[in-house]
N, C-alpha and C positions, 0 to 999 in steps of 0.2 A: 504494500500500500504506500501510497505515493503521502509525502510530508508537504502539508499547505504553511508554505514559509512564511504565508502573512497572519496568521494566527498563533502561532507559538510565539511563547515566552522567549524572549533573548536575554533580560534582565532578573533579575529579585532572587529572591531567597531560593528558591530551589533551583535555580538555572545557576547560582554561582558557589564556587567551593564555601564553605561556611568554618569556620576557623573555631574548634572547637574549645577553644583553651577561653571564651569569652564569657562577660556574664549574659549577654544574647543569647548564648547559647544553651546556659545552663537554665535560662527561663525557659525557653523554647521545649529543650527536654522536662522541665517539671510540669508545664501544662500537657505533653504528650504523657507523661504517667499520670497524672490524674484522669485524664479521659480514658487511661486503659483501663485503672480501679474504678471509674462508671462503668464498663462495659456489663451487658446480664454475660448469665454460663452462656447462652443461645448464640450470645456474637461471639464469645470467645469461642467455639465449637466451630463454629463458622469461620472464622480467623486460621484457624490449626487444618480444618481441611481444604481450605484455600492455601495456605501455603504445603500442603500436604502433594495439592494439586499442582502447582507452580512445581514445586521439585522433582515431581513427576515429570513435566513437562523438559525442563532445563536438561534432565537426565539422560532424555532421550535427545537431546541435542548436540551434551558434552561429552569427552572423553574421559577417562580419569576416575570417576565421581561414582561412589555405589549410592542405592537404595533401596530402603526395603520397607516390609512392613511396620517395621518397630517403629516408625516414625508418627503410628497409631498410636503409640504408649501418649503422647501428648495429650490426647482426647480425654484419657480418665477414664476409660472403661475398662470395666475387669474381665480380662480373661476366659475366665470360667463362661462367666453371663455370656461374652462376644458367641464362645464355642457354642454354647448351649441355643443360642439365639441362630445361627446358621447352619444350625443341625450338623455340627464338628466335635470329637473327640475334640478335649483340651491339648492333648499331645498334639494331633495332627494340625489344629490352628497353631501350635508353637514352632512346629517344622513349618508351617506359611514364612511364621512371623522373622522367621531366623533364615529363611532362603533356602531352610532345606529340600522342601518341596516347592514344585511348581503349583502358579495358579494356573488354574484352568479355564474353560469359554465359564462352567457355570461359577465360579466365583469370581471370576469378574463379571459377571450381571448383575450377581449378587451385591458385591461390594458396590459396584456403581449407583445401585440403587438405596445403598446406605448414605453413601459418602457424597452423592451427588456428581461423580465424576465418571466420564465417557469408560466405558467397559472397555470401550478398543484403548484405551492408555493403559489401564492394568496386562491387555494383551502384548502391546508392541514392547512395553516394560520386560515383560516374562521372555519372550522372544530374542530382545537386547542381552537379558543375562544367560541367557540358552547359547546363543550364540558365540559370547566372550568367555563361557566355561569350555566349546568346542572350541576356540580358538588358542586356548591358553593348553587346552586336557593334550589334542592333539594332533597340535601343528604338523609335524613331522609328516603325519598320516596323511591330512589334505593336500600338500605340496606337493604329491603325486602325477597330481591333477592340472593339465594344463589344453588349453585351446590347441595349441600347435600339432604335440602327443597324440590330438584326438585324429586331427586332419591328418598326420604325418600315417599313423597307424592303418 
């Protein structure tokens, strides 16, 4: 999407670096803590899977960078109840939660429809670490493999 340059900010507080060592600065962050202690649980929940979401997204962009379920601990929900509520042994949503097991088409339906977030992210997520555990497990293996080899053969 194309940037309408005559509408953006070129000036003010958030277009320029902000020098934190100031007492601007230190007001500026005590009014953002006090509007965080107003938030209810409902924004905060909302806040945690929004950025839940966003890291999801970044994830599948950048290189380097794991993720996983555990970044659902933020939410506050316990365990047991999660399992119990998506029809999961506690063991087997711990293997989710820790990368040991894949998710699958139906728990990313499932979670999408908790968390509010596209199923196909939870998919292409699973997919990105499928892939990077085949590429790390058995490089050697696939190197076999080449266009030339095939036409040459």
């Amino acid at each position: 999407m194309k940037k309408n340059k005559e509408t953006e900010p070129t000036t003010g507080v958030l277009t320029n670096r902000m020098d934190t060592k100031t007492n601007e600065f230190d007001q500026f962050q005590a009014i953002l803590l006090t509007k965080s202690k107003e938030r209810s649980e409902k924004q905060k929940r909302h806040t945690e899977i929004m950025s839940l979401k966003f890291k999801m997204e970044d994830y599948l962009e950048s290189e380097g960078q794991d993720i996983s379920l555990a970044d659902l601990k933020a939410l506050q929900i316990q365990q047991n109840k999660f399992a119990d509520y998506i029809g999961l042994k506690p063991s087997n949503l711990s293997k989710l939660i820790n990368g040991e097991r894949p998710i699958n088409y139906e728990m990313a339906l499932i979670f999408g429809e908790i968390f509010n977030i596209d199923p196909m992210l939870w998919i292409e997520i699973q997919a990105k670490n499928e892939l990077k555990k085949l590429k790390t497990s058995g490089r050697s293996k696939y190197q076999k493999y080449s266009l030339s080899d095939l036409i040459a053969g």
